[in-house]
GUTOR-52558 format. One record per residue: x, y, z of N, C-alpha, C, O in turn; residue number from 0; chain; residue in three letters. Coordinates in pm, whole numbers, m for minus. Each point is the difference from the previous one (the first is absolute). Example, Ala and Ser with C-alpha at 12.3 -4.5 7.8 and 13.67 -1.06 7.14 Angstrom:
<atoms>
    n.X    n.Y    n.Z   ca.X   ca.Y   ca.Z    c.X    c.Y    c.Z    o.X    o.Y    o.Z tiza bami tiro
   1319   m569    780    m89    119      0     90    120      0    104     m2     66    0    A  ALA
   m139    107   m138     82    119      6    m77    109     73     51    111     17    1    A  SER
</atoms>
This chain:
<atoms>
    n.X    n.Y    n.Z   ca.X   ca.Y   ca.Z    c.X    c.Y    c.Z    o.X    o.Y    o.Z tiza bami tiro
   m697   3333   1974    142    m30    m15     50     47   m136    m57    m37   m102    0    A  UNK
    175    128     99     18     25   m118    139    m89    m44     61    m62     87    1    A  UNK
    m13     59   m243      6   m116    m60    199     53     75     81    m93     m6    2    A  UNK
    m44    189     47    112      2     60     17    m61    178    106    m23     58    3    A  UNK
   m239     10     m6     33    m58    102     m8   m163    m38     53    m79     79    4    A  UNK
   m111     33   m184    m14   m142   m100    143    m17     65     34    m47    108    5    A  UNK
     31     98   m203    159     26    m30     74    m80    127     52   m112     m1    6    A  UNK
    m65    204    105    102     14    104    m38   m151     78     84    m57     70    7    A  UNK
   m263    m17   m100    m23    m78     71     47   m119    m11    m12    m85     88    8    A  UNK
     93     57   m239     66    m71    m95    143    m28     68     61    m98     43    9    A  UNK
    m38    238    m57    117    m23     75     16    m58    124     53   m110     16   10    A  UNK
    m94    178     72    m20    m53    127     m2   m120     38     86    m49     72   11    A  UNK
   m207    m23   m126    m72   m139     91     96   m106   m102     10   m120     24   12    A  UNK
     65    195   m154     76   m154    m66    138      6    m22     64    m75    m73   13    A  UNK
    m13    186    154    153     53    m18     88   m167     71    121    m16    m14   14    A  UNK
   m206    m85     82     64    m76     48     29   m105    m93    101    m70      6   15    A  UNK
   m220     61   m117    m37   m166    m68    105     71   m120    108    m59      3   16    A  UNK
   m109    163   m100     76     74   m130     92     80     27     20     51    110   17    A  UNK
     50    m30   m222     60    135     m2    m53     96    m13   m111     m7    m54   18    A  UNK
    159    133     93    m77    151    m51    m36     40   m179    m93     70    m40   19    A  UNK
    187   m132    m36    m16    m23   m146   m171   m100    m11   m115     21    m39   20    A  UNK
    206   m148    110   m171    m78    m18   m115     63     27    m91     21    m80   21    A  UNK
     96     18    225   m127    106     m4    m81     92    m95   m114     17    m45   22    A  UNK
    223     24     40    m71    125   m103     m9    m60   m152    m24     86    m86   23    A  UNK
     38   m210     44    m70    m99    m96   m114     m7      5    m95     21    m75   24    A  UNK
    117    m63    209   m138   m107     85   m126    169    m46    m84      9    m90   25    A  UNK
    125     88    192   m111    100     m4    m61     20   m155   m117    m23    m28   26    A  UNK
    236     76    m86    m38     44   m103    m80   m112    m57    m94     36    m70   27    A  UNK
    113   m178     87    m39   m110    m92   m187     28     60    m93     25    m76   28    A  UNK
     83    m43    250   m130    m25     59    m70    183    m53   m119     14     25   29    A  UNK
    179     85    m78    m45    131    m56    m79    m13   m131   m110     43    m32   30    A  UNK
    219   m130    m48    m34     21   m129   m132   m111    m10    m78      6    m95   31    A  UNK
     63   m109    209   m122    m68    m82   m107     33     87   m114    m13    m44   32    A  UNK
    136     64    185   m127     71     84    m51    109    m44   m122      0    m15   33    A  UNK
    203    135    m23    m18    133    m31     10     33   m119    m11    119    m31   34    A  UNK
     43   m244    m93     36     85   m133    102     46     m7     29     24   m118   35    A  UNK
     88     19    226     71     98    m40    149    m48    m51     50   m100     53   36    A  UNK
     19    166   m151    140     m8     m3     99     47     62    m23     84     87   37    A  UNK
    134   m116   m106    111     20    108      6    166    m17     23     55    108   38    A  UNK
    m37     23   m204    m10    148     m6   m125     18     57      1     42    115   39    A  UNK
   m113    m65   m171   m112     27     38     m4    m31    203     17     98     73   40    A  UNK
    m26   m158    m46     41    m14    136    138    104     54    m25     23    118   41    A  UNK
     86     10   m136    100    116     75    m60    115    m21     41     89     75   42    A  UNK
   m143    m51   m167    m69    125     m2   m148      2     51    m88     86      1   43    A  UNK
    100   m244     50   m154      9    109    m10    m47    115   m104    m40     54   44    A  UNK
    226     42     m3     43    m77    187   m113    109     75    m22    m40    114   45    A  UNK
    m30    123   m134    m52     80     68   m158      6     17    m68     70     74   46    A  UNK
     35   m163   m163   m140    m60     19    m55    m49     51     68    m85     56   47    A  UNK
   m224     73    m14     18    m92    112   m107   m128    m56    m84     29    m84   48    A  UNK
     92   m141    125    m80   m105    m45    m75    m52     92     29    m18    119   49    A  UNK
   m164    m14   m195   m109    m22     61      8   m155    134     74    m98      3   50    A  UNK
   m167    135     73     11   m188     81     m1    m81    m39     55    m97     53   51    A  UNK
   m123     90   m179     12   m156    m70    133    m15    m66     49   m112    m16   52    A  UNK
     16    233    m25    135    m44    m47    132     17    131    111    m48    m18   53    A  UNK
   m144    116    134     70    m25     73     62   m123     89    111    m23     47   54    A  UNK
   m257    m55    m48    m27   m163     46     84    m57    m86    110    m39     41   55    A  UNK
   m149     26   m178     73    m64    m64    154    m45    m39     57   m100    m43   56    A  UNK
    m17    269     95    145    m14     m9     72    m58    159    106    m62      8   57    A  UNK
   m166     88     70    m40    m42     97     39   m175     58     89    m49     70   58    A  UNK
   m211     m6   m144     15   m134    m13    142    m64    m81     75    m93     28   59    A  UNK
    m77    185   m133    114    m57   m100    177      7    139     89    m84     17   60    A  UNK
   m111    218     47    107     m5     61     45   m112    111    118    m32     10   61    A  UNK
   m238    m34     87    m25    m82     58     17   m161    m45     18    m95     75   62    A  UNK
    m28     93   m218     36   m102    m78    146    m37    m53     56   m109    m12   63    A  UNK
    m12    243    m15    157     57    m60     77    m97    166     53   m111      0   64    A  UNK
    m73    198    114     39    m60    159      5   m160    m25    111    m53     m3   65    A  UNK
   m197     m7    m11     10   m184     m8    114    m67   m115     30   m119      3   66    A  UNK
     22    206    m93     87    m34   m123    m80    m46   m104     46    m64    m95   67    A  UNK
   m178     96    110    m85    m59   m102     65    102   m176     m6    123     m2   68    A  UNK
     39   m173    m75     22     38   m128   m108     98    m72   m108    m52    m27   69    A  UNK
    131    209    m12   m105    115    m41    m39   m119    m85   m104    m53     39   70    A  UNK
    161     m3   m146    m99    m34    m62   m102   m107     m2    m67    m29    m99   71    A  UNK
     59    m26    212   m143    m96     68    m24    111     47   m121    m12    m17   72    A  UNK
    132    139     75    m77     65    108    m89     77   m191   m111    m44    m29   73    A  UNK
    173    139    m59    m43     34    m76   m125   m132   m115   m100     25    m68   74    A  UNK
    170   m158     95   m112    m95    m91    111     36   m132     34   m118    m13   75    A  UNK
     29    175    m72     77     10   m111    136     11      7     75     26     94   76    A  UNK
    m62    m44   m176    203     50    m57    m17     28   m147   m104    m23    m62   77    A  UNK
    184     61     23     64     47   m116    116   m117    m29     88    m24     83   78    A  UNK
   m100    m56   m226     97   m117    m65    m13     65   m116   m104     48    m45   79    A  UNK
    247    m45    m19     17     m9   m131    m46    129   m114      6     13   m123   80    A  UNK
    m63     86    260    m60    115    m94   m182    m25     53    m76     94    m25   81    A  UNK
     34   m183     76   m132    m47     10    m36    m15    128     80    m37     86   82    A  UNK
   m203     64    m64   m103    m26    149      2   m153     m5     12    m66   m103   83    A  UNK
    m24     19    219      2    m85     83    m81    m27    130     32     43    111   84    A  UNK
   m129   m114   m136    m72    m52    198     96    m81     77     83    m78    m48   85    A  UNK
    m94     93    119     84    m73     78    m70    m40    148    m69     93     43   86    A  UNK
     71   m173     16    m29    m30    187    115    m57     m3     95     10    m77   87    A  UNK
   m124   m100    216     63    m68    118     43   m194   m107     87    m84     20   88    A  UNK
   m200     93   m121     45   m137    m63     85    m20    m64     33   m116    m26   89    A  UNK
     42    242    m31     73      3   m161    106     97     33    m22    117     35   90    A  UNK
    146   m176    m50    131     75      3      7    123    m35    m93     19    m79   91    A  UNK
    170    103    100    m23    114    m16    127      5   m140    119      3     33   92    A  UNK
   m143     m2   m131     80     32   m118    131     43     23     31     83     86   93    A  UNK
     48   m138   m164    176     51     49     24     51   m117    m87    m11    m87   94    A  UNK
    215     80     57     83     68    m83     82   m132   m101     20      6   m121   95    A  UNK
     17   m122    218     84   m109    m67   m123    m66   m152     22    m40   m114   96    A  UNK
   m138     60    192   m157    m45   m105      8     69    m88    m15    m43   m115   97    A  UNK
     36    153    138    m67     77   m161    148    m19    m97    m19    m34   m117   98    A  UNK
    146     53    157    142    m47    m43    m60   m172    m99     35      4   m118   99    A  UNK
    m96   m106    148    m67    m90    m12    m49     52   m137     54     m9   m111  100    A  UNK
   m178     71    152    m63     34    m58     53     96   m173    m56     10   m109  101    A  UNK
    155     29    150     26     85    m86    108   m122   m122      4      2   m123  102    A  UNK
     71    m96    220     34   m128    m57    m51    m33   m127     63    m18   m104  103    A  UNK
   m184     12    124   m115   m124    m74    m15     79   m106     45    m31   m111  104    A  UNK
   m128    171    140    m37     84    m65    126     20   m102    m13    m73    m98  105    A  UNK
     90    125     98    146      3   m125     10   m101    m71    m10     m8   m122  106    A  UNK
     39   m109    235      1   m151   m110    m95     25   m100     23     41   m114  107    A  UNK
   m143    m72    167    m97    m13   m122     38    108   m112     59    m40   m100  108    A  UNK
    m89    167    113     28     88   m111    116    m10    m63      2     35   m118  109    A  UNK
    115    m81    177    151    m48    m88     42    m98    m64     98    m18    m72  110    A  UNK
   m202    m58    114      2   m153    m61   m143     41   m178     m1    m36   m118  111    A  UNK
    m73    111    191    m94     56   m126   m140   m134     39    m99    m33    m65  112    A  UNK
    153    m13    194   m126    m99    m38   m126     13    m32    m55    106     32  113    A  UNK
    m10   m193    m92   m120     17    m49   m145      6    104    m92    m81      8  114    A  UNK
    107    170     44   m141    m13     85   m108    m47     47    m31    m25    116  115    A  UNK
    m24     14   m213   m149    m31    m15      0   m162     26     66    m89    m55  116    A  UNK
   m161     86    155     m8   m143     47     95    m16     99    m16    m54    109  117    A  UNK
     84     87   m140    136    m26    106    m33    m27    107    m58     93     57  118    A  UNK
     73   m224     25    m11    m40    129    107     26    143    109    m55     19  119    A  UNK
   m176    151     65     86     m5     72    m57    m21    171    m83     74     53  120    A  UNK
    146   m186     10    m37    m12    171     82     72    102    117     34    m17  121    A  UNK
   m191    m11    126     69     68    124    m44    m68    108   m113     m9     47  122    A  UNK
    219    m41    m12     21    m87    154     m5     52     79    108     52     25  123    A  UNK
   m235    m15     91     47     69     86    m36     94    m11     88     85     18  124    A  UNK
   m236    m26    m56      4     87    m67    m22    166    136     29    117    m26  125    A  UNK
    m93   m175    171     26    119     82   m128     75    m54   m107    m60    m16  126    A  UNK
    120    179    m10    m95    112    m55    m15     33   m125    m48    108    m33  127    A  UNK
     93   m209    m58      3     16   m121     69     80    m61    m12     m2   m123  128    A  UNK
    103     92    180     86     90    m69     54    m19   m126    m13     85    m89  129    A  UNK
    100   m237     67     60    m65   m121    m43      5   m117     41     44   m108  130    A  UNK
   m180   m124    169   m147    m34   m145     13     99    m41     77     26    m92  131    A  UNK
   m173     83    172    m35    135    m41     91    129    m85    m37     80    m86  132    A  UNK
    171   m100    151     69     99    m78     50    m42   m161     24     77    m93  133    A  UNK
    m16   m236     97     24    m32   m133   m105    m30    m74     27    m32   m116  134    A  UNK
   m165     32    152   m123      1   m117      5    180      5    m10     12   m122  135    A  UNK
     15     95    159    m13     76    m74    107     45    m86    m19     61   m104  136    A  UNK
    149   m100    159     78      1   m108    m35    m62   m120    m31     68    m99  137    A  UNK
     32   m193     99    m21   m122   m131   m170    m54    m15     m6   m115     41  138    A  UNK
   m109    157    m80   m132     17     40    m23   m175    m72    m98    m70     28  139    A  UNK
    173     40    m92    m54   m100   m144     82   m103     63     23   m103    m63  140    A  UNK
     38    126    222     21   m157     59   m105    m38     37   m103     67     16  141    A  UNK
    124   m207      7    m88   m120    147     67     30    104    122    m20     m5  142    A  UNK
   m181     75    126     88      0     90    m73    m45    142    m85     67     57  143    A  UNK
    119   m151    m28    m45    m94     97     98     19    128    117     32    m22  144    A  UNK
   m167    m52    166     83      4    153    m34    m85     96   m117    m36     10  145    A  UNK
    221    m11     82    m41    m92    100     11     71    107     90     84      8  146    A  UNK
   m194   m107    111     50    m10    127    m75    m88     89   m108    m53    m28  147    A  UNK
    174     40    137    m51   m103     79   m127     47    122    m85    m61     65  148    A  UNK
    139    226    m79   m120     40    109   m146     92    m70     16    106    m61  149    A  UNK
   m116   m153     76   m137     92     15    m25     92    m38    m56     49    m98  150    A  UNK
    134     m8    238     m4    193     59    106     51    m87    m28    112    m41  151    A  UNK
    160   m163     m9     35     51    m85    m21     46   m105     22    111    m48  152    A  UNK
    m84   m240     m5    m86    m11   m158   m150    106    m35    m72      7   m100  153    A  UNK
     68     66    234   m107     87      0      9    122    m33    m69     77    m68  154    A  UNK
    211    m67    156     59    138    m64     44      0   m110    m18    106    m60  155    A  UNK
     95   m219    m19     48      6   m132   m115     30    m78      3     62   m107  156    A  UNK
   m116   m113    169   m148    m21   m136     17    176     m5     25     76    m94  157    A  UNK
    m43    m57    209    m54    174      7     83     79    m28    m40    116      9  158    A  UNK
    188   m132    m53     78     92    m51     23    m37   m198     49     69    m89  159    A  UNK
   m120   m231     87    m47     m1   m148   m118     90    m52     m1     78    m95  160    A  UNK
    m92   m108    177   m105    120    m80     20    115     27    m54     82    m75  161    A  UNK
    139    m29    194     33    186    m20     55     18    m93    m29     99    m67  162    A  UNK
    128   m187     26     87     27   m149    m50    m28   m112     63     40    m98  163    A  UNK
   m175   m109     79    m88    m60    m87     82    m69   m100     12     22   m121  164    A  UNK
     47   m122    206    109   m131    m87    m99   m148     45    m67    m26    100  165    A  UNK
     94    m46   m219    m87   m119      2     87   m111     57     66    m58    m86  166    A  UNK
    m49     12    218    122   m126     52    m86    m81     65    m89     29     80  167    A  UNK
    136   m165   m135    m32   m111     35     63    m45    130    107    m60     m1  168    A  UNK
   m161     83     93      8    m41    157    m75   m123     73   m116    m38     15  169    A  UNK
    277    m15     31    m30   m154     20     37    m10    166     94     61     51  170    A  UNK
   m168   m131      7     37    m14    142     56   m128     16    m84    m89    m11  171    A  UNK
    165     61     27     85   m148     16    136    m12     99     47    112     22  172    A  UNK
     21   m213     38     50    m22     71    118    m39   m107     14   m115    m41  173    A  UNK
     48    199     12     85      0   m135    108   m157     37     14    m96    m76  174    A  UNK
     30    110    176    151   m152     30    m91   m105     42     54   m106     30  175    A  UNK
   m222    115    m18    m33   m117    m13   m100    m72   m110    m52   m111      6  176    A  UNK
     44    213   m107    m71    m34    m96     62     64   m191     58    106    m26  177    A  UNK
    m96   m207    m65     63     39    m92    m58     89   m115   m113    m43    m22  178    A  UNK
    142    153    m64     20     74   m107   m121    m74    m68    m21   m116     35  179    A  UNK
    m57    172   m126   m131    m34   m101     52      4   m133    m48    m65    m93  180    A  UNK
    157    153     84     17     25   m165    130     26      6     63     m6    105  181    A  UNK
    m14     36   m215    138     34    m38      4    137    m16    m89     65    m55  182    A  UNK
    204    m13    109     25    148    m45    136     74    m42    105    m31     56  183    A  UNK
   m109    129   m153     87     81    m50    110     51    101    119    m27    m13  184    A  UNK
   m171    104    113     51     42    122     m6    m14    133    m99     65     35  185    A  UNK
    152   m116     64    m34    m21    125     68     92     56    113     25    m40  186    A  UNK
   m191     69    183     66    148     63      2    m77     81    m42   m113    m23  187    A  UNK
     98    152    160    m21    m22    103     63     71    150    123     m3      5  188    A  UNK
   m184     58    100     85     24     90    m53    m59    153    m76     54     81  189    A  UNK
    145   m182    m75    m50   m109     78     14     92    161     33    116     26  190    A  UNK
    m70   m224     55     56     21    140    151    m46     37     28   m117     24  191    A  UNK
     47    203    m24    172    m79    m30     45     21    128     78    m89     32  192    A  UNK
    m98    183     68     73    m21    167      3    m96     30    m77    m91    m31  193    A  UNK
    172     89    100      5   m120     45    m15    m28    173     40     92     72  194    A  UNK
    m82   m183    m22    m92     15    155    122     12     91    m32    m12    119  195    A  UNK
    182     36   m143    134    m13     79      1    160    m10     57     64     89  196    A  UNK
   m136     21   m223     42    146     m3    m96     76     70     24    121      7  197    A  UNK
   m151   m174     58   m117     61     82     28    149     89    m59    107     11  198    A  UNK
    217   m181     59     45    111    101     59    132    m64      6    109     57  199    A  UNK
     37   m138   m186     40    116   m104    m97    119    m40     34    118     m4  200    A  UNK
   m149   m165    m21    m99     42    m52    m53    112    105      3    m39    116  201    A  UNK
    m50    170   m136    m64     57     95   m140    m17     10    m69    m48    m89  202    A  UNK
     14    101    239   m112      7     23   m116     30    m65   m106    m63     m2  203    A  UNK
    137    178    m56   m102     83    m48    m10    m85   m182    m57     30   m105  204    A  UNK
    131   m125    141    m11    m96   m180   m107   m129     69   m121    m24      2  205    A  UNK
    215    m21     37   m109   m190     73    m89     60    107    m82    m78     48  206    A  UNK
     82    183     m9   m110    m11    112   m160     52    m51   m110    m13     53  207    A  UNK
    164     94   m216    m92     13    m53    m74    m38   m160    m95     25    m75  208    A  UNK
    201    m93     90    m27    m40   m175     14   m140    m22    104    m50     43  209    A  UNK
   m211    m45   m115     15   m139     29    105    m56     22     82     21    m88  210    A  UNK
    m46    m89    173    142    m38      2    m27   m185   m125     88    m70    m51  211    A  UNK
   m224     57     46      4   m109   m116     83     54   m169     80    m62    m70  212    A  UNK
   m126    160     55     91     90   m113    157      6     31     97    m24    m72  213    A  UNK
   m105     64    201    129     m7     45    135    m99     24    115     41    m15  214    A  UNK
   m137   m125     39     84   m123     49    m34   m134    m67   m113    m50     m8  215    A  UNK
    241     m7    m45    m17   m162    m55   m102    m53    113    m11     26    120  216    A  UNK
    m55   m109   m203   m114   m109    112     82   m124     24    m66   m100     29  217    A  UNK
    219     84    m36     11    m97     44    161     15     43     52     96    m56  218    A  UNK
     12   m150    118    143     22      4     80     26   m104     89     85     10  219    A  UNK
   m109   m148   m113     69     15   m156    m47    127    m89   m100      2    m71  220    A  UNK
    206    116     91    m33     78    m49    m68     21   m131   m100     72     m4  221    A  UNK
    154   m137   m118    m25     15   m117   m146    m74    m53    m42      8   m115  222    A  UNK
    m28    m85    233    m89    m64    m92    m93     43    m76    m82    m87    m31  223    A  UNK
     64    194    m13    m78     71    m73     73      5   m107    m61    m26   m105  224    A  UNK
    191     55     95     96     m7   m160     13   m131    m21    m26    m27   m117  225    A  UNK
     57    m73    185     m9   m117     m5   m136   m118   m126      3    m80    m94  226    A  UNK
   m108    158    194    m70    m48   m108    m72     79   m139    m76    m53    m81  227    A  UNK
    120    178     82    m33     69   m111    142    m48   m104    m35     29   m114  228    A  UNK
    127    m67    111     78    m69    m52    m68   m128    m37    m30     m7   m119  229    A  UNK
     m2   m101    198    m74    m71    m34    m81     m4    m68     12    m97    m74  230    A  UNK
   m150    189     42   m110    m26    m40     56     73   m175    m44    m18   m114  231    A  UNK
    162    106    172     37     50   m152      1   m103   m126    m40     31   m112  232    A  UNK
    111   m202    160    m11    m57    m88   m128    m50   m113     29    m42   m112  233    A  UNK
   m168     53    161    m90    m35    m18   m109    123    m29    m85    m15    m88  234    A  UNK
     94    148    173    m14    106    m67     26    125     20    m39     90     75  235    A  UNK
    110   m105   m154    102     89    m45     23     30   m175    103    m60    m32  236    A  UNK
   m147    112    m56      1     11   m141    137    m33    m17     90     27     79  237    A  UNK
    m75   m104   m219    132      5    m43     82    122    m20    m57     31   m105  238    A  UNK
    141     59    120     81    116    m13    m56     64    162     82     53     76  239    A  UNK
   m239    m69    m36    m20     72    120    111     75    112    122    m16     m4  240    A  UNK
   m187     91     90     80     98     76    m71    m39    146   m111    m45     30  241    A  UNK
    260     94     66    m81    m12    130    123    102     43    122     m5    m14  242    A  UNK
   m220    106     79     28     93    126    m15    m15    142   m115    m24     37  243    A  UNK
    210     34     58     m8    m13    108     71    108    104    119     30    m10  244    A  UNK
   m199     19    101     44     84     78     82   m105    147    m59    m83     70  245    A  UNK
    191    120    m61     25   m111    133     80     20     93     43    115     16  246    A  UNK
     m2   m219     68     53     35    145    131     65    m11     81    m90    m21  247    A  UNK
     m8    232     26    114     40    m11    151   m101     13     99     m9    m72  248    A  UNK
   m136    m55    195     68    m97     67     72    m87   m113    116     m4    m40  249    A  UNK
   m224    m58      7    m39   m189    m73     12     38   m159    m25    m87    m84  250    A  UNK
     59    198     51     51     35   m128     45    m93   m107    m29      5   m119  251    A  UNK
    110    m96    185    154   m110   m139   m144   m128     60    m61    m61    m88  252    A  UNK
     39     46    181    m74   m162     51   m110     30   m114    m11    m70   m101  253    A  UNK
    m78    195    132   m152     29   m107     64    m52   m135    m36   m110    m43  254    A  UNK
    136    189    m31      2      5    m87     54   m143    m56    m10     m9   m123  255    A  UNK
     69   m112    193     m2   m121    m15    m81    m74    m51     30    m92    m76  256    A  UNK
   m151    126    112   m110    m62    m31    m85    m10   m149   m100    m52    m49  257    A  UNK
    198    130     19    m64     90   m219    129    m51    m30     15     m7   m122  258    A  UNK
     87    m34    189    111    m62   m101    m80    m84   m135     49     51   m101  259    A  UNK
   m129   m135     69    m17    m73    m62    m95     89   m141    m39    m57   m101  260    A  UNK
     26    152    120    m44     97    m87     89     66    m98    108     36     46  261    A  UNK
   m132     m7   m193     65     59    m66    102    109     43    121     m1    m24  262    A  UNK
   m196     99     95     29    110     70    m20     42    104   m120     27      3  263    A  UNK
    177      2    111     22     57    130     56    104     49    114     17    m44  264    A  UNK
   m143     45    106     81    128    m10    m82     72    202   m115     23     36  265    A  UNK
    257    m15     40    m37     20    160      2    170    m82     56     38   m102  266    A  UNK
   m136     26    192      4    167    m35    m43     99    151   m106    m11     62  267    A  UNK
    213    102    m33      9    105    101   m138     76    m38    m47     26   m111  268    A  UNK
     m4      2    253    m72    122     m3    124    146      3    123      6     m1  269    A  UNK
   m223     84      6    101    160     m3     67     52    115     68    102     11  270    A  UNK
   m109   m224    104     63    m17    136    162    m35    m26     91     56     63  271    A  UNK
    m70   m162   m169    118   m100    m11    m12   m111     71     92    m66     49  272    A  UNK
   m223     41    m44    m12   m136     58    m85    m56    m74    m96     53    m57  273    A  UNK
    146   m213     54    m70   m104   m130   m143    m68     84    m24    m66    101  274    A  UNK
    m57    135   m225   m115     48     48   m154    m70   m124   m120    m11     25  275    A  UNK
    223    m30   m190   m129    m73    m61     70    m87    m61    122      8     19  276    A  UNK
   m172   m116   m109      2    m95    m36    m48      3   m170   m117     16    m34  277    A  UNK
    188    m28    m27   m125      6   m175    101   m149    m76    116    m38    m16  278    A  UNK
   m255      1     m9     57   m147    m81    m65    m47    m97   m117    m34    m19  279    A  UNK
    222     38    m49   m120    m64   m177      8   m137    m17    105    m62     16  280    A  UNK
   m227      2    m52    m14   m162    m12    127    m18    m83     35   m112    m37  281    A  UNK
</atoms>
């Protein structure tokens, strides 16, 4: 099979599930990590032909693409923030609104000039570790400690700590039913904020394949995850401390209710125009 009939088979068997744009994502993305090749490098080699073991493969991947399964569980990676990423079926597939988050925190600190070293910071929720990880190699001379409640999550986070070779303190806990060990500088967080009334909103190829525990409040009350990270702020939370929160577009003025009692509050749009984080100084 040569890598132009690849091509056409792309088209074909998924012209129903994407667009013709998506497709030809989909192909170049399953090119560049099966074959090595780049988006140039590939238009000057459609004419090649690839062996059975790589024909299977693309093969399978297309058969997988058909179910709405997400390339990147079918690939095992993504790309966050500039950085590799593992990923499965346990741990949310990284969004654009996260690294916006991410890029949040990251400024604060350097504009504020804070002092680093030691600096304590937790992540609620932590998924695949993306959070931890991108801000210990930014800031190496924090503590940076993460919660989550699942396992299989916490497995992949371990394993995308030592690919990056960042040192995070990974805690498995049932975060709304158990309390905080220490006090900290910074609390991140990007809880489960859907809410179980928005299920039917949500597409397939999101809840049918990606924990929907990450996904959806565990209880009718949307916010209880801001709820009690507000709470535990009083007790630890450093004096001047910071808390970031990624949250429900919706529940925007209600979230941000909850930090009224804080020096500083401030609701903040993602690049969508929709209010999208939360930053609050003790």
């Amino acid at each position: 099979m040569k890598i132009s009939d690849l091509k056409f088979l792309f088209q074909n068997k998924l012209s129903e599930l994407y667009s013709k744009s998506e497709i030809e994502e989909l192909f170049s993305v399953f090119c560049e990590n099966y074959l090595e090749l780049n988006r140039i490098e590939l238009r000057i080699n459609l004419d090649n032909d690839l062996s059975e073991i790589k024909s299977k493969q693309f093969l399978e991947a297309i058969s997988a693409l058909k179910t709405g399964k997400p390339f990147q569980q079918i690939l095992g990676e993504t790309e966050f923030y500039g950085m590799k990423f593992f990923v499965n079926e346990h741990v949310l597939i990284p969004r654009p609104e996260t690294e916006e988050l991410l890029e949040l925190v990251i400024e604060t600190i350097k504009d504020l000039r804070l002092k680093v070293e030691g600096l304590k910071i937790m992540d609620i929720g932590t998924g695949s570790g993306i959070i931890p990880i991108v801000l210990k190699k930014y800031f190496p001379e924090t503590q940076v400690s993460a919660i989550d409640i699942s396992e299989d999550a916490l497995k992949i986070a371990k394993k995308n700590s030592e690919f990056h070779k960042t040192k995070i303190n990974f805690i498995q806990k049932d975060y709304l039913n158990e309390r905080l060990n220490e006090v900290y500088d910074i609390i991140i967080s990007n809880p489960p904020y859907i809410g179980i009334e928005e299920n039917i909103e949500i597409e397939e190829s999101v809840k049918g394949f990606e924990p929907n525990i990450a996904l959806f409040s565990p209880t009718s009350d949307d916010l209880i995850f801001y709820r009690k990270i507000a709470k535990d702020s009083e007790n630890h939370l450093s004096e001047n401390g910071m808390i970031f929160l990624e949250i429900n577009q919706k529940l925007g003025r209600e979230t941000l209710e909850l930090f009224q009692n804080f020096s500083e509050s401030i609701l903040l749009k993602d690049i969508s125009g929709n209010d999208r984080m939360i930053f609050a100084r003790k």
